[in-house]
C-alpha positions as a Markdown table, in Angstrom:
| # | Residue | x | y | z |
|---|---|---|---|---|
| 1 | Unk | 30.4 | -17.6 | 11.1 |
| 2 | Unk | 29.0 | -15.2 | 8.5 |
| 3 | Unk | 29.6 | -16.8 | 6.0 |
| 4 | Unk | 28.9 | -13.7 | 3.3 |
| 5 | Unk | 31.7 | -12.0 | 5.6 |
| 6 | Unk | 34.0 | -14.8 | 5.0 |
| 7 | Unk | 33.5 | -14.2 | 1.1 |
| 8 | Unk | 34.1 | -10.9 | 1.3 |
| 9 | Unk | 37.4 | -11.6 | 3.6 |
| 10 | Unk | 38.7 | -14.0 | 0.8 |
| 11 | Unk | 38.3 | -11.6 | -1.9 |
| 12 | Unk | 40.2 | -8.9 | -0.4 |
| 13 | Unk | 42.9 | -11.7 | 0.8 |
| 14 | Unk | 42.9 | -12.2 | -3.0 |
| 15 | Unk | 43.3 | -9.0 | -4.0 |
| 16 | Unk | 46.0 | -7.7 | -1.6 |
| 17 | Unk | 48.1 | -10.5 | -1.5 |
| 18 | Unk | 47.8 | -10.8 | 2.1 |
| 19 | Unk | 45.7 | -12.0 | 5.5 |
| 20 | Unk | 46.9 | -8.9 | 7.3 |
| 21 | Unk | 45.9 | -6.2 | 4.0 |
| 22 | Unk | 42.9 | -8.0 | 4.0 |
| 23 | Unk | 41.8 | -7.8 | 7.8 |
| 24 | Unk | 42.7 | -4.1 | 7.8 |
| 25 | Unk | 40.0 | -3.6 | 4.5 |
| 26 | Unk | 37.4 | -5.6 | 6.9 |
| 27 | Unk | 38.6 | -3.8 | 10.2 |
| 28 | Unk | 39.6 | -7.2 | 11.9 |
| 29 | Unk | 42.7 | -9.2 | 13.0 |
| 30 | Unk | 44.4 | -10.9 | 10.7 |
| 31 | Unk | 43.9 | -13.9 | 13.1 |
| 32 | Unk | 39.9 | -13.4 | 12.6 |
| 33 | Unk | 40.5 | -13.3 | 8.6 |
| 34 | Unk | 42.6 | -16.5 | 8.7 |
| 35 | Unk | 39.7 | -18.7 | 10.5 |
| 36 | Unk | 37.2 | -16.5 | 7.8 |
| 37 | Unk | 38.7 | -18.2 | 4.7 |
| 38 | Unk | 39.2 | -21.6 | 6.5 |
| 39 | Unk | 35.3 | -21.2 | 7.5 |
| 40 | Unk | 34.8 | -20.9 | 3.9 |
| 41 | Unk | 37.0 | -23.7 | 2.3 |
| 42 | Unk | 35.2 | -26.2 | 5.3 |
| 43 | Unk | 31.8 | -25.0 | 3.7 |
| 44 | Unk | 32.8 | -25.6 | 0.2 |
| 45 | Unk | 35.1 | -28.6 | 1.4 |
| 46 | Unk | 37.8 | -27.1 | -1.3 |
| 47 | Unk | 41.6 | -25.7 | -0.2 |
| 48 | Unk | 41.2 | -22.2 | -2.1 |
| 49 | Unk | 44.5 | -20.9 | -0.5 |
| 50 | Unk | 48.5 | -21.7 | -0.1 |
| 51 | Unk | 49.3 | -20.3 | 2.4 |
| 52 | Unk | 53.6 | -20.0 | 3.1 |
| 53 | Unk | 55.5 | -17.8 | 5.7 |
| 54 | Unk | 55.8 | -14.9 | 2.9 |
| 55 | Unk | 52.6 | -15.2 | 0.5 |
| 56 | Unk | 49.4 | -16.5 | 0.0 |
| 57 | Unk | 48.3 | -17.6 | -3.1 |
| 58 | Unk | 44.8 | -19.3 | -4.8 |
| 59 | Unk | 45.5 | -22.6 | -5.8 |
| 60 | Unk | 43.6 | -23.7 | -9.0 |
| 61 | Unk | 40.0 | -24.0 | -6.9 |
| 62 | Unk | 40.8 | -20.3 | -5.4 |
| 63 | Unk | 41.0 | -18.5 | -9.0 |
| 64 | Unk | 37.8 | -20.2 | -10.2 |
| 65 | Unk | 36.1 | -19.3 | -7.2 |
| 66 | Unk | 37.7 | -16.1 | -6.9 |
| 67 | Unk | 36.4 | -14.9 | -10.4 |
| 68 | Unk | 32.8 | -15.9 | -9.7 |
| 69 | Unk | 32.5 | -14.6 | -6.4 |
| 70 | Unk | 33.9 | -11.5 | -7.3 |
| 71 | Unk | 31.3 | -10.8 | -9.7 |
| 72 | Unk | 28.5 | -12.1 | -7.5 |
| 73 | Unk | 29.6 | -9.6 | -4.4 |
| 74 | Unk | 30.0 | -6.6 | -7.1 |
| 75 | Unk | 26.3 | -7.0 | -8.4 |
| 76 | Unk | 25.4 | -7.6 | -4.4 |
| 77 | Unk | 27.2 | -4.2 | -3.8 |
| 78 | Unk | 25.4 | -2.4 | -6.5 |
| 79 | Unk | 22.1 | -3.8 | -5.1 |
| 80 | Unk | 22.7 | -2.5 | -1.7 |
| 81 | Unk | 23.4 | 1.0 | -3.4 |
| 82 | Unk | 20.7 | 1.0 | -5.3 |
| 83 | Unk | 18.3 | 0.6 | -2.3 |
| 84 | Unk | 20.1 | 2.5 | 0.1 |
| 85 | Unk | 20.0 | 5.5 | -2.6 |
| 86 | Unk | 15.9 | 4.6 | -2.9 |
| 87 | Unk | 15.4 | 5.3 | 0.8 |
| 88 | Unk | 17.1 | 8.9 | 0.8 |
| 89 | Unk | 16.4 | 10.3 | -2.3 |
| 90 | Unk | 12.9 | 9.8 | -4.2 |
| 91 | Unk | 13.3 | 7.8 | -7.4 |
| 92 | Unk | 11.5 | 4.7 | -9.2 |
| 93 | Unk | 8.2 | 3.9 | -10.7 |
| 94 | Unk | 5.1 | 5.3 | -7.7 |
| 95 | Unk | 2.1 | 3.8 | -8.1 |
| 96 | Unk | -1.2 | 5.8 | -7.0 |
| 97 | Unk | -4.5 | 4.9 | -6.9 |
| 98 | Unk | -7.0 | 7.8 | -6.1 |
| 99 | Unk | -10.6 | 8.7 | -5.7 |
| 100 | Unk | -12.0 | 9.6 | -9.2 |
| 101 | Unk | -13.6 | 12.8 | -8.3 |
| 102 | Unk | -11.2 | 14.3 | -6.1 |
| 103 | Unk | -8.4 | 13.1 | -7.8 |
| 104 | Unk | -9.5 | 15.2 | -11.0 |
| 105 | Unk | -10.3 | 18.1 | -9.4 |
| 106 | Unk | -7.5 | 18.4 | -6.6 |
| 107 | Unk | -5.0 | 15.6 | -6.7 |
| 108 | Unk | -3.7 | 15.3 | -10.2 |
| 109 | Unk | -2.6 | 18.9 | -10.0 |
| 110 | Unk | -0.7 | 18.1 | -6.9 |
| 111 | Unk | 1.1 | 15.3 | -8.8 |
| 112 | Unk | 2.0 | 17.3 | -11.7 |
| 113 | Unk | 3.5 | 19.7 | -8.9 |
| 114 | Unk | 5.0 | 16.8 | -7.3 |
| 115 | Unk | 6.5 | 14.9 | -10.7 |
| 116 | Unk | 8.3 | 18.8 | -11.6 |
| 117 | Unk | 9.8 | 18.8 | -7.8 |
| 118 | Unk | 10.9 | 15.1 | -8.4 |
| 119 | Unk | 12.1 | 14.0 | -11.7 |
| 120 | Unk | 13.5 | 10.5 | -10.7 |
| 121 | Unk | 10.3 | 9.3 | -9.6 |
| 122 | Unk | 7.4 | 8.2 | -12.1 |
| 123 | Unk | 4.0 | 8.4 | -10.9 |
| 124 | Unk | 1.4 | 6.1 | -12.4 |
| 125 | Unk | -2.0 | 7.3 | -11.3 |
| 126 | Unk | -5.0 | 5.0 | -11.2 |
| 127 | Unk | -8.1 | 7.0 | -10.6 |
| 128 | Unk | -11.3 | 4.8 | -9.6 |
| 129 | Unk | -13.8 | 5.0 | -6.5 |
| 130 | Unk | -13.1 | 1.2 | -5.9 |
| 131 | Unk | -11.3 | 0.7 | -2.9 |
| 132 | Unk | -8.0 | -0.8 | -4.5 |
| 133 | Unk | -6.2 | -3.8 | -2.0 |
| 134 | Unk | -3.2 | -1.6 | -1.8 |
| 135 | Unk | -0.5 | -4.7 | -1.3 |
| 136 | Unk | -2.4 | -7.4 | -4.0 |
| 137 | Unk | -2.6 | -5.4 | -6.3 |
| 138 | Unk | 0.9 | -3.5 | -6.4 |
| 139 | Unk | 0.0 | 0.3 | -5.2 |
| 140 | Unk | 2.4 | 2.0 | -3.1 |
| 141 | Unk | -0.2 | 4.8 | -2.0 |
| 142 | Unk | -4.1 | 5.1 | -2.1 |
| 143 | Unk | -6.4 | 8.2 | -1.3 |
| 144 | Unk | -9.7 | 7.4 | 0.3 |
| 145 | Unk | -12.3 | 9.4 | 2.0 |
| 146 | Unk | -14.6 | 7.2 | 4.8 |
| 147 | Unk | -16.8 | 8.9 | 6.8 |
| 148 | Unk | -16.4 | 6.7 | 9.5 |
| 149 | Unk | -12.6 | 7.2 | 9.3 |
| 150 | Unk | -10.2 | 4.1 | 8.4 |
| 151 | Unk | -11.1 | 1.4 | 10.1 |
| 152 | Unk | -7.9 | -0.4 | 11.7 |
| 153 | Unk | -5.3 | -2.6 | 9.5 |
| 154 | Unk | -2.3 | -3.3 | 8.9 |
| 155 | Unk | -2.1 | -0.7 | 6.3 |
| 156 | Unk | -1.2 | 3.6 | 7.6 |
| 157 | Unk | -3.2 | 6.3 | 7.5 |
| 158 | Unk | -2.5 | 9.6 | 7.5 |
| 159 | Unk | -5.3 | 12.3 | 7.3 |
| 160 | Unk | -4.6 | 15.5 | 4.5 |
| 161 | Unk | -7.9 | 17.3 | 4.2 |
| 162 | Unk | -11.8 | 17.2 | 5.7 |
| 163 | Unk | -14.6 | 17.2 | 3.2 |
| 164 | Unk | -18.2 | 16.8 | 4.5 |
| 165 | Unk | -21.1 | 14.8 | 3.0 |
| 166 | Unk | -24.3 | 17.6 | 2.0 |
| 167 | Unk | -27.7 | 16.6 | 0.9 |
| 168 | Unk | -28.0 | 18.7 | -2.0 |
| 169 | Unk | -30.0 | 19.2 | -5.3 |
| 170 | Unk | -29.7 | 22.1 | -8.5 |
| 171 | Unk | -31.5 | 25.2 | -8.0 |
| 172 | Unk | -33.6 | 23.9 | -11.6 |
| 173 | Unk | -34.6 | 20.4 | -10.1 |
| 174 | Unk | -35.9 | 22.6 | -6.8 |
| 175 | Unk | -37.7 | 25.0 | -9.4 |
| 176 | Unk | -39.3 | 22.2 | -10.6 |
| 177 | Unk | -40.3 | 20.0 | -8.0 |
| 178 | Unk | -40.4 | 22.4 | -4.9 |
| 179 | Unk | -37.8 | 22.5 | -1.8 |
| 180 | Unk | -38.4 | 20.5 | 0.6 |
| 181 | Unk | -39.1 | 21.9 | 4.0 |
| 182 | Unk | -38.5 | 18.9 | 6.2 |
| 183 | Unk | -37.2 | 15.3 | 6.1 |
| 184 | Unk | -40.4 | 13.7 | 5.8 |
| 185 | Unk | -40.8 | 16.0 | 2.7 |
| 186 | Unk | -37.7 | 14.0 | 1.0 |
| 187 | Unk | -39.8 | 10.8 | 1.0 |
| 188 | Unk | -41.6 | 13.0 | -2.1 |
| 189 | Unk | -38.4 | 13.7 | -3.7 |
| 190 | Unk | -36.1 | 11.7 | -6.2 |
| 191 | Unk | -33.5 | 10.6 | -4.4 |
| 192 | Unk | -30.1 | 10.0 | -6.8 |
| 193 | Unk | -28.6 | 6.9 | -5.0 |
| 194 | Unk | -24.5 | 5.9 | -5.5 |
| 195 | Unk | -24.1 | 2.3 | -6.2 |
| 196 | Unk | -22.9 | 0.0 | -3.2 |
| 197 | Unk | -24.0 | 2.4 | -0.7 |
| 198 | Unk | -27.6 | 1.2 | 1.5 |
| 199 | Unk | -30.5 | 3.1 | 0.8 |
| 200 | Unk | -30.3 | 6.7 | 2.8 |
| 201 | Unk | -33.1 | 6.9 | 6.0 |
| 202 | Unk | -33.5 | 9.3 | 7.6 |
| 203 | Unk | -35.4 | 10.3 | 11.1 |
| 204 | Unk | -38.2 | 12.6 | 11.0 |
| 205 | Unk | -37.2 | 14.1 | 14.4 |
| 206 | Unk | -40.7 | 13.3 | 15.9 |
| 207 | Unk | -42.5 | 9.8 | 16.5 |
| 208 | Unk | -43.2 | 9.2 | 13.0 |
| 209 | Unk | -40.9 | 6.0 | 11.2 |
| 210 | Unk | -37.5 | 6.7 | 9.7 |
| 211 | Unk | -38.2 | 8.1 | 6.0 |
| 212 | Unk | -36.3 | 5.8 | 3.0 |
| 213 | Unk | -35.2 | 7.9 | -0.1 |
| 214 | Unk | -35.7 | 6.8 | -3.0 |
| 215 | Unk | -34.9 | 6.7 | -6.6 |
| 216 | Unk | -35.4 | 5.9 | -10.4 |
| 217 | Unk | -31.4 | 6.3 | -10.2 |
| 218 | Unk | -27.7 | 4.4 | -9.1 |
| 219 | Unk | -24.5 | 5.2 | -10.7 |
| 220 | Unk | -21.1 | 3.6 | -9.3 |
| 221 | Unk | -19.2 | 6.9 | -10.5 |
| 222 | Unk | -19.1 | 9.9 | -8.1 |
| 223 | Unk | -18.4 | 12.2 | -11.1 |
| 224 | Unk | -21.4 | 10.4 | -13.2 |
| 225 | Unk | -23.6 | 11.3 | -9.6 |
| 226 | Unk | -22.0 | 15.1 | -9.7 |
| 227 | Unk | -23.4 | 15.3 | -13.0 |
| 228 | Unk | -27.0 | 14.1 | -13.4 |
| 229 | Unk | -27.7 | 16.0 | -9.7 |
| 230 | Unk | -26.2 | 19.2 | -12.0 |
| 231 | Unk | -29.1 | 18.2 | -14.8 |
| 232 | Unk | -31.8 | 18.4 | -12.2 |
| 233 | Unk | -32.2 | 14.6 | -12.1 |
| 234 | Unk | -33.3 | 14.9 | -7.9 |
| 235 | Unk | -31.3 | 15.1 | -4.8 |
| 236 | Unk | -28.1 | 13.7 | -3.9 |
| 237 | Unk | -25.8 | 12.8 | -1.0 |
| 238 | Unk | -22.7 | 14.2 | -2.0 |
| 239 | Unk | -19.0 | 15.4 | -0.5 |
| 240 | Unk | -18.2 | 18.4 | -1.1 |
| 241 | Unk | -14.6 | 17.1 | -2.3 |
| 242 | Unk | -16.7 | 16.2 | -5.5 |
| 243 | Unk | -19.3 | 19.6 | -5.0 |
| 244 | Unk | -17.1 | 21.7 | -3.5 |
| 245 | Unk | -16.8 | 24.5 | -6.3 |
| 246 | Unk | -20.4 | 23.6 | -7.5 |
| 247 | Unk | -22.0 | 24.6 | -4.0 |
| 248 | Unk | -19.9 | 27.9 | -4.0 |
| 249 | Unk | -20.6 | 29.0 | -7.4 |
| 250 | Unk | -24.5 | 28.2 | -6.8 |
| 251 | Unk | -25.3 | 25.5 | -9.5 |
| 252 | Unk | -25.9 | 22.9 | -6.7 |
| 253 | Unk | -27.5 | 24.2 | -2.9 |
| 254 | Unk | -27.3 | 22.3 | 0.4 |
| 255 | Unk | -30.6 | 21.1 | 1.6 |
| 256 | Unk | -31.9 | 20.8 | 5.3 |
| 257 | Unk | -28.5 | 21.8 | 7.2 |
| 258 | Unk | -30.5 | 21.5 | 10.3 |
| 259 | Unk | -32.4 | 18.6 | 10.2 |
| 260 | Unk | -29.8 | 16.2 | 8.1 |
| 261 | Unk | -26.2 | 18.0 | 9.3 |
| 262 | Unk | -23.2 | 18.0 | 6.5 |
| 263 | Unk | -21.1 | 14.9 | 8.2 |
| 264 | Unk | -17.4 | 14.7 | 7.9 |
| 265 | Unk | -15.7 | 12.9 | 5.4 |
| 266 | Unk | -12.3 | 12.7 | 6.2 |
| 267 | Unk | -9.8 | 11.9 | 2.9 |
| 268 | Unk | -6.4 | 10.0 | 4.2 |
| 269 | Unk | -3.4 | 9.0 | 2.4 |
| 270 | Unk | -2.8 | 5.2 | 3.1 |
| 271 | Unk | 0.1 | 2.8 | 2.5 |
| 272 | Unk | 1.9 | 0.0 | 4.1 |
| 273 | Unk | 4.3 | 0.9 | 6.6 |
| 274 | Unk | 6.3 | 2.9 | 8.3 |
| 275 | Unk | 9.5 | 0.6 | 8.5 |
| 276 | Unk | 11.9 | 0.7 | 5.7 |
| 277 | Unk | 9.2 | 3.3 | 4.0 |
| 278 | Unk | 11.1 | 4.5 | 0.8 |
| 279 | Unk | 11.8 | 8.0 | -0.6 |
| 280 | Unk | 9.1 | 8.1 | -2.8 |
| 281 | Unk | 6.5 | 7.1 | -0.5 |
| 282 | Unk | 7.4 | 9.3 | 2.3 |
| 283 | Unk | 7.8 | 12.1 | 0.0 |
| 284 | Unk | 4.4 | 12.0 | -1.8 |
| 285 | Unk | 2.9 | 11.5 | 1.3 |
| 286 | Unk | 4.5 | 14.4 | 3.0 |
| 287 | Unk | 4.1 | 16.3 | -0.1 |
| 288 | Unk | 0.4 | 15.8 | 0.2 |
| 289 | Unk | -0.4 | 16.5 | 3.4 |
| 290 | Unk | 1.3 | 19.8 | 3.1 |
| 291 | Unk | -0.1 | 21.0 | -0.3 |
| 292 | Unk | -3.8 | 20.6 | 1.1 |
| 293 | Unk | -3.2 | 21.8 | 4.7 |
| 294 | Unk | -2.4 | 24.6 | 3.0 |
| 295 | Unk | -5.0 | 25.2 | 0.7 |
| 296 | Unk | -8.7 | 26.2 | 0.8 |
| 297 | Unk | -10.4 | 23.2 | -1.1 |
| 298 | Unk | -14.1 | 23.7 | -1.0 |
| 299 | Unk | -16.8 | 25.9 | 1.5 |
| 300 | Unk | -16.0 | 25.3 | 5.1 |
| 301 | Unk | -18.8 | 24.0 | 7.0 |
| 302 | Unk | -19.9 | 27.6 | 8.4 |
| 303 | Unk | -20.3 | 28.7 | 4.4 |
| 304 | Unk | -22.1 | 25.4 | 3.7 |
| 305 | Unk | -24.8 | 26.0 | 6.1 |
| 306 | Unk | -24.7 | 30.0 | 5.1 |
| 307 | Unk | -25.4 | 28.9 | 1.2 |
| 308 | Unk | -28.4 | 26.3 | 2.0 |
| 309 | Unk | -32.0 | 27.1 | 1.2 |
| 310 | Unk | -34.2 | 27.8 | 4.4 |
């Protein structure tokens, strides 16, 4: 037998006086309630009722069990409502880890939307281009762009949004150094390289070897990249989740469209499961994927290779 269901059948026998109250509370025959309790007295090897033709009472063992369990099955109660409530309506401490770049320019205005639509829930934002171990480490949701897509895990991903990766310099490092015309022409170039990531090769297109770029500079910070590629530092391999705005407003320009083709960079939402997946999770998430389906977030493809210098 249950033997939580025989606790909670002795309490109500308790509390109305009766096997039959009691099995009507617990939607059983009385019959069923009697052999509940008497499970529950051979577990604890302690009478806890007298039971007569016309009452029942707790002998001295029932009332001092009685008291404590009573308490114990209120705070279980209050437990179960307290979860129960957690998977319909969004509440509780969300933790979020994001990708530094986009998460300044696109996702912490999305949150700020998301916190006014949600009061209950408090989001605590981490904002790092380290891939966080989303289960270690105690986040509920990540954002992470891969250009080879998520690889599988145990972990869900959902897709919101498509950037694309665009070799790309300022139109005052191209002034000054010249644009180049080809790939084998980048091998005379600066090439700004992001920490982590293998040196960028590149084929020529003809039977000529694969051309390495190169660089006097690495930074681990997609935003610190964004910016020295703004001073005119050299070129750079950058999504336009970071350069978005910068391509359309003409302080950065896509280079070689033709020969090294913007790749997409797809940006997902990940987090553990699907089972048992609580308010605030499924409401972030959703809330996500429909603010930026929605919205234009940086040059389409067709407006990338319409802005690049020829």
């Amino acid at each position: 037998m249950d033997t939580l269901v025989s606790m909670k059948v002795f309490r109500h026998v308790v509390e109305v006086g009766s096997f039959v109250g009691a099995a009507e509370r617990m939607e059983m025959s009385a019959a069923m309630a009697s052999k509940h309790v008497m499970h529950l007295e051979q577990q604890l090897g302690a009478r806890l009722l007298n039971r007569t033709t016309r009452r029942v009472a707790t002998t001295e063992a029932g009332r001092e069990y009685y008291e404590r369990l009573s308490q114990v099955l209120t705070e279980l109660e209050e437990a179960e409502q307290v979860v129960g409530a957690a998977s319909v309506v969004p509440q509780g401490r969300l933790r979020v880890s994001s990708l530094s770049a986009f998460g300044l320019s696109h996702v912490m205005a999305a949150v700020a939307d998301y916190a006014a639509q949600y009061p209950q829930v408090t989001v605590d934002m981490t904002l790092s281009d380290r891939v966080v171990e989303l289960i270690d480490e105690g986040f509920d949701v990540a954002i992470r762009a891969s250009p080879g897509g998520m690889k599988s895990s145990s972990l869900i991903a959902r897709q919101i949004a498509t950037a694309h990766l665009v070799l790309c310099a300022s139109p005052v490092y191209l002034r000054r150094h010249g644009t180049p015309k080809s790939v084998a022409d980048l091998a005379n170039h600066n090439y700004l390289q992001y920490a982590g990531v293998s040196a960028l090769e590149l084929a020529t297109g003809d039977a000529s070897p694969r051309v390495r770029l190169s660089g006097n500079l690495i930074v681990n910070h997609l935003e610190a990249q964004r910016v020295i590629v703004l001073q005119g530092a050299g070129i750079a391999m950058l999504g336009t989740e970071v350069i978005g705005d910068d391509l359309a407003a003409g302080r950065l320009v896509p280079l070689l469209v033709d020969d090294v083709p913007p790749r997409e960079l797809p940006i997902h939402v990940v987090y553990a499961s699907r089972r048992h997946l609580s308010a605030k999770v499924r409401s972030f998430v959703d809330f996500l994927a429909e603010r930026f389906a929605n919205e234009s977030l940086w040059p389409s493809l067709e407006q990338i290779k319409a802005l690049a210098v020829r």
